[in-house]
C-alpha positions in Angstrom: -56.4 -106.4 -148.0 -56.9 -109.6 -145.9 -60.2 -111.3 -145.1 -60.7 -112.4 -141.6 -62.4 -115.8 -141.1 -65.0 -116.3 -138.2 -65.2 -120.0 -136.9 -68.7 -119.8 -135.9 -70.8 -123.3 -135.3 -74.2 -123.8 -137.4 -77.1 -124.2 -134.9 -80.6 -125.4 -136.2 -84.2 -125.9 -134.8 -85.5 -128.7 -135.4 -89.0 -130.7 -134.9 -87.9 -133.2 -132.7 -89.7 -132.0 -129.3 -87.2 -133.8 -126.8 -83.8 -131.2 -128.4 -85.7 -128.6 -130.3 -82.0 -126.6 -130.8 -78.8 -128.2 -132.0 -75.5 -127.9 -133.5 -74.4 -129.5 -137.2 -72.7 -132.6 -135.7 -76.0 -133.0 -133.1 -78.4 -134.0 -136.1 -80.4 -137.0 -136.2 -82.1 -138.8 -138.7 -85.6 -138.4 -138.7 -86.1 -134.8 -137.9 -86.4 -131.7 -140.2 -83.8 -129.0 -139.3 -84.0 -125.3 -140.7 -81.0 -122.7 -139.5 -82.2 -121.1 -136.4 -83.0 -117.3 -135.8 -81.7 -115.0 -133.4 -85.2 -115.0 -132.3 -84.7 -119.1 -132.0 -81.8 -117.9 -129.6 -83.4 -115.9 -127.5 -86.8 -118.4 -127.0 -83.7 -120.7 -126.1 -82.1 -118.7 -123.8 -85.2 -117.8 -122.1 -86.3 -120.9 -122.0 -83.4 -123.0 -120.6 -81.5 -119.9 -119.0 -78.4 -121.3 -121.2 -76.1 -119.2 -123.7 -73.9 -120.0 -126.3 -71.5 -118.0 -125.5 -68.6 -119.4 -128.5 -70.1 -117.5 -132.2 -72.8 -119.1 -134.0 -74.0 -119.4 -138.1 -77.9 -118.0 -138.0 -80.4 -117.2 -140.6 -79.4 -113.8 -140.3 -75.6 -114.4 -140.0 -73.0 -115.0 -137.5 -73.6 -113.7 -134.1 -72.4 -113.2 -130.5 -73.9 -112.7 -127.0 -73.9 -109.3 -126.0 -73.9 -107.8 -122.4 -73.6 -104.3 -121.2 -74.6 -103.1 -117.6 -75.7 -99.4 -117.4 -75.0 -97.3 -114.1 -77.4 -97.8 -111.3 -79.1 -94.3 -112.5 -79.8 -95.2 -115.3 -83.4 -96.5 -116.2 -82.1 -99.7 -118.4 -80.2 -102.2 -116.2 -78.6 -104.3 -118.9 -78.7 -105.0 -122.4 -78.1 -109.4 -123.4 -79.2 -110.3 -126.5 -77.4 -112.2 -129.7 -76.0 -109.8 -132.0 -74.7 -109.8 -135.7 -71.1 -109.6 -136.1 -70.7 -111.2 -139.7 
């Protein structure tokens, strides 16, 4: 049996008000960092409109964006949100 890597990046929140959300090699001195959420993510994408659409390290593991469009029936529209794949 073979495990399968994931190359995922490390994003973290972090106290500095100016880039509250960054990526290992983004970090600053100065500033406390803690892994972000997939909650983090979502305030994020809500708040800037931006995904990351390449995998990312979380608190709760590595995730991806997920999208799925329902038929125009239907009474959900579409499903995005950060899901765990690892």
């Amino acid at each position: 049996m073979t495990t399968q890597t994931i190359e995922a990046k490390k994003v973290f929140v972090t106290d500095n008000q100016a880039q509250w959300i960054v990526f290992e090699e983004e970090m600053q001195a100065g500033f406390q960092y803690k892994l972000a959420s997939i909650d983090d993510l979502h305030d994020y994408v809500a708040g800037t409109g931006e995904v990351f659409t390449d995998k990312v390290e979380t608190a709760e593991g590595v995730v991806e964006w997920y999208t799925q469009e329902f038929p125009k029936w239907s009474a959900i529209e579409y499903i995005c949100e950060y899901r765990v794949i690892d």
